[in-house]
N, C-alpha and C positions, 0 to 999 in steps of 0.2 A: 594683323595679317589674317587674311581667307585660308585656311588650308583647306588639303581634301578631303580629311575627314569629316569638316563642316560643311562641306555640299553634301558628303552620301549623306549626312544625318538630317540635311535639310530636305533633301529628294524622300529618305524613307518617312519621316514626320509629315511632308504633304501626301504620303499615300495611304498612311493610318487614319490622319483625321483630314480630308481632303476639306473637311468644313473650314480649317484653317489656312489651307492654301494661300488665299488672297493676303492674310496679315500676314505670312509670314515671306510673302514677296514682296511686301509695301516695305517690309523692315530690312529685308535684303535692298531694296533701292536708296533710301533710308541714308544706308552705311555703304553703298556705293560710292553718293554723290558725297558724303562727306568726306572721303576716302579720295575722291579726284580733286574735290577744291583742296587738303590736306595738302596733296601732293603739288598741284599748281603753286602751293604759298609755300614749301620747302624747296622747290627749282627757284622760286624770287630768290629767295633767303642763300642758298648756295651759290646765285651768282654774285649775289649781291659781297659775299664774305670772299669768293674769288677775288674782288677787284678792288678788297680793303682786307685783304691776308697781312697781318704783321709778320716784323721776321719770327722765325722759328727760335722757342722757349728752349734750351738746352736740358739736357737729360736732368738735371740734380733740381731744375723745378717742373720737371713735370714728377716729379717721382716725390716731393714736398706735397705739392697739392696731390697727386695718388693717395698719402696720405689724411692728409687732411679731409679728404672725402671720406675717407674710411674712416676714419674718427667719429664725421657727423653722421655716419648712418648708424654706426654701434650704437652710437650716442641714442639714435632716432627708435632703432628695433628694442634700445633697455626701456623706453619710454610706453612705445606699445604694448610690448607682452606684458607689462604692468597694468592695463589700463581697464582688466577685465572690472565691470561694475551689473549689480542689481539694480533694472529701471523700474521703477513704480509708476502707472499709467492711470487715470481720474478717467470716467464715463466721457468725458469733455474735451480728452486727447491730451490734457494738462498734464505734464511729468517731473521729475525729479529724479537724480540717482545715488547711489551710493558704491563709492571704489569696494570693491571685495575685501581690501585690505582693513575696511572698517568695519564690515559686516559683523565678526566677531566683538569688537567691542561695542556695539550697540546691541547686540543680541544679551553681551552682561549685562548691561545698563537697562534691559530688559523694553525699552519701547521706543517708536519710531518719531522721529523728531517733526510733527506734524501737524499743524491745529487741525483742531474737530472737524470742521467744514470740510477738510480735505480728506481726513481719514472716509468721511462719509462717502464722498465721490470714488474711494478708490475701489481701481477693476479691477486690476490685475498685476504681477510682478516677470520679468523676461531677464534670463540672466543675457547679457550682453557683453561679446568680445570687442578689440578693437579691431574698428573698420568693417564692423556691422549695421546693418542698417535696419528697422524695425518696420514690420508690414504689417498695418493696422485695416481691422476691420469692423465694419459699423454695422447697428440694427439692420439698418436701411439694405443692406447689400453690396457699399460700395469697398473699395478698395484705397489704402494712402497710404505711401512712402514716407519714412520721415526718417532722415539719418542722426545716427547715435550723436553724434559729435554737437546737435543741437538742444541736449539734454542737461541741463544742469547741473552739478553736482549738490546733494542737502547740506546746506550749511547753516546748523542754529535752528531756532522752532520757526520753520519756512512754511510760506504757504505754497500753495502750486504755481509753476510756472505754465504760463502760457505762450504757443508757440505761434507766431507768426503767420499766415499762409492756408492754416490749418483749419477754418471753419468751418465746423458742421451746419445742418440744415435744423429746423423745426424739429425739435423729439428725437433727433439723431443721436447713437452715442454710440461708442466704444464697446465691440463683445469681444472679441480675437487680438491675440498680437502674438506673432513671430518674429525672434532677431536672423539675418541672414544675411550671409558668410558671402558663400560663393551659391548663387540661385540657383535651383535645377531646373529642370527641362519639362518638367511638370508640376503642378502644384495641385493639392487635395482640399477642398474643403468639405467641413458637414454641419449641417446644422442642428438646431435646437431639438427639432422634434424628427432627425436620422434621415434628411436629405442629404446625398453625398453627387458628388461633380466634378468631375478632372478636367484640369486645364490646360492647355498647351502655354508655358510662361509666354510668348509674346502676344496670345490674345491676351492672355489676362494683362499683362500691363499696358497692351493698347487700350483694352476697356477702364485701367486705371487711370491713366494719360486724360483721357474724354471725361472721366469723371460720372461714368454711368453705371449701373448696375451689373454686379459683375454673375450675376443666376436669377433667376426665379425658381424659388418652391413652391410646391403644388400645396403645403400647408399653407394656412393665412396667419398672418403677424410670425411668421418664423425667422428667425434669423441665426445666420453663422457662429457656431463658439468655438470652433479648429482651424486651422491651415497647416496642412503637415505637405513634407518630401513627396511627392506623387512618381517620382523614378520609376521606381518599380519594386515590388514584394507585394507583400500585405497591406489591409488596412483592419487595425482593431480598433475598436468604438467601444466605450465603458458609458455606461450608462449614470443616473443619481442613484437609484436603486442598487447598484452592481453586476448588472446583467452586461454581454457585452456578446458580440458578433465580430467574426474575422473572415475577410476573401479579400481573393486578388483586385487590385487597384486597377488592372485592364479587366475584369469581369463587367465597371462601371460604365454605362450605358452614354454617349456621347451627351443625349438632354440631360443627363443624370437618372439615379437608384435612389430609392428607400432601403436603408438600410438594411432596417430589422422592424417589427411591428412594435411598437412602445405602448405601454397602458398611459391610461389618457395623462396621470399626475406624472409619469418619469418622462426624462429627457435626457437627450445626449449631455454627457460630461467633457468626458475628455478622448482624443482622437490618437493616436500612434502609430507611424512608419513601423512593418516589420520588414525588413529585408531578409531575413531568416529567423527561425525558433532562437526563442532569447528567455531570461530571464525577467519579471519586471514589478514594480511597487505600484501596487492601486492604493490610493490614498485619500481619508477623510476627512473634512473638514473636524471632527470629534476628536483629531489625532491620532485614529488609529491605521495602519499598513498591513495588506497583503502582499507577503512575497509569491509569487506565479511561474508557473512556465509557461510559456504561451504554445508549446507543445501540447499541454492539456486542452485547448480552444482549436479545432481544426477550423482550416481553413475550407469555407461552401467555395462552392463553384459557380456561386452569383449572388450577389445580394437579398435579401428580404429575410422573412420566418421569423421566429421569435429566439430571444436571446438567451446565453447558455449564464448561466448565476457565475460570479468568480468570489463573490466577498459577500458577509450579511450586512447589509449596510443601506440606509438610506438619503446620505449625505456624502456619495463619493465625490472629489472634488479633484484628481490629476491621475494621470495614468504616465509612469514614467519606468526607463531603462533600468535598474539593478544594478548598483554597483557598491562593492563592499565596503569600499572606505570611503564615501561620498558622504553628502551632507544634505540635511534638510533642511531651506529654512522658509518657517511660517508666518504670516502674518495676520493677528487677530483681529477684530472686530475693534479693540478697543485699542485697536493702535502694537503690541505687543509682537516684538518680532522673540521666536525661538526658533533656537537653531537644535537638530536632532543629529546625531552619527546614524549610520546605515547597518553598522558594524554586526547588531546584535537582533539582526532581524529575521529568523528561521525560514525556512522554504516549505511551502504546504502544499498539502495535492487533496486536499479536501474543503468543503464549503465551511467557513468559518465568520467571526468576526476581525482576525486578525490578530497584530500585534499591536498592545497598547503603548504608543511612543511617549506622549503628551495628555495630560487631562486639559481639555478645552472644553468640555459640556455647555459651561457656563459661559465661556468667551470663544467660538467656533474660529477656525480658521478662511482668513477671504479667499486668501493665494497658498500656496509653497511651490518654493522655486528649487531641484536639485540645485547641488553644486560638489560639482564632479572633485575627486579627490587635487589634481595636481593642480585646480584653480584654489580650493580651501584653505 
């Protein structure tokens, strides 16, 4: 159903970014027409049950089956909220998962049930709900959907699963991946060396659709490592080194903004929606965390300049929310998942190296993936 909230939002969205206009009235026609033939084939269908109506079910079975439908949906909703799993993603789009429920005991067991070849490929890890759907991005620029449900679950010393549908180009691989819920209205990316770009979601998934580039940077060989919320707030950017820049996500210039000025060896790490002053964990592949306010990082009033230090560090590897009873979990180079509490992590308002969680020196971490208290 059209409501009227969904026209003023569509009327004020073509007058912010009028460059959008046109895709966002091709997707208005789009869901028109599919909306008139819908309704064309539910008048067949209604007449059609008009003039093959049985007689009428009496009260004690419709109120049988009343239940029985509520049975299978209980039945359906115990199955989903159970279903939260950690996906593991290969350069190559290749994946694997594991239900939450076993996270813990493979974390005793101390390492991920994986031959070498595969540990070698692997990008990255996305925790994922049910009926989320994962939004992959490539060196190249481009954009692909792939929903969870085609994900395998690791069973036994597996190799990667390959998915169907899914093939990359020549040199192409895997830098970005977000799970998502319910999509917003905008979408953020940045890349490697502090190109950032906002989207309006139905250009970007017409440009996904086509299969074509979804930015150009003004760096050469640069490519995307974030896709965050682009709604509205903030956007913080942390750097490898631990430097990091914070401004409004509309201060970002239609072609897109530079960041922040990067010295030539740092790169963008990790990217974060603020919607407000928050709390949050800058995190190293070495194992160690600073806790933050992101109170202490004002927000400029446009992007560029050079970046404010938050950690000493030159291996930061995730920039994530705060949360006290949450969880960490890592995974090494040589395959090695640990899981961390959040519990005993102090709040600093000074430049530091952190708090030491894990010794990894020797065995660095690839990924860590939070995992929010009431999913652990």
């Amino acid at each position: 159903m059209i409501r009227k909230s969904d026209i003023q939002w569509w009327v004020l969205e073509a007058s912010k970014h009028p460059e959008s206009a046109p895709a966002i009235i091709e997707e208005l026609a789009k869901r028109l027409v599919e909306l008139d033939a819908e309704n064309e084939r539910l008048c067949d269908e209604l007449s059609l049950l008009r003039r093959r109506a049985p007689p009428t079910m009496g009260s004690a079975q419709v109120q049988t089956l009343q239940r029985k439908v509520t049975t299978l949906q209980n039945l359906l909703q115990h199955q989903v909220s159970s279903g939260t799993s950690v996906v593991f993603l290969s350069d190559r789009l290749q994946s694997v998962r594991i239900p939450l429920s076993s996270v813990s005991d493979l974390a005793r067991k101390g390492h991920l049930d994986l031959d070498a070849q595969a540990l070698l490929e692997l990008r990255c890890t996305v925790l994922v709900r049910p009926g989320d759907e994962l939004l992959l991005l490539t060196n190249q620029g481009r954009g692909l959907r792939r929903p969870s449900t085609d994900v395998p679950t690791l069973t036994g010393a597996s190799a990667w699963h390959i998915a169907e549908g899914q093939a990359l180009e020549s040199g192409e691989r895997l830098t970005a991946a977000v799970a998502v819920g319910e999509p917003p209205r905008f979408w953020t990316i940045a890349t490697r060396r502090g190109y950032v770009q906002r989207f309006v979601r139905v250009a970007l998934d017409r440009k996904m659709t086509e299969g074509s580039r979804l930015f150009k940077s003004p760096f050469r060989n640069d490519e995307p490592v974030a896709i965050v919320n682009g709604d509205r707030g903030d956007l913080l950017l942390v750097t490898r080194w631990g430097k990091s820049v914070r401004f409004s996500q509309r201060a970002i210039e239609v072609q897109g903004s530079i960041a922040l000025d990067l010295d030539p060896d740092d790169e963008i790490a990790a990217a974060l929606a603020l919607p407000a002053d928050a709390e949050i964990l800058i995190l190293t592949a070495s194992g160690y965390a600073m806790r933050r306010d992101t109170a202490q990082v004002g927000a400029r009033t446009r992007p560029g300049g050079t970046g404010k230090a938050l950690i000493q560090a030159r291996d930061v590897l995730s920039v994530c929310p705060y949360a006290s009873r949450a969880q960490l979990l890592y995974l090494t180079y040589a395959g090695k998942l640990v899981l961390v509490p959040t519990t005993n992590i102090p709040l600093q308002s000074r430049l530091g190296k952190g708090t030491h969680l894990h010794d990894m020196q020797r065995d660095p971490a690839i990924t860590v993936t939070p995992i929010p208290q009431e999913l652990g």
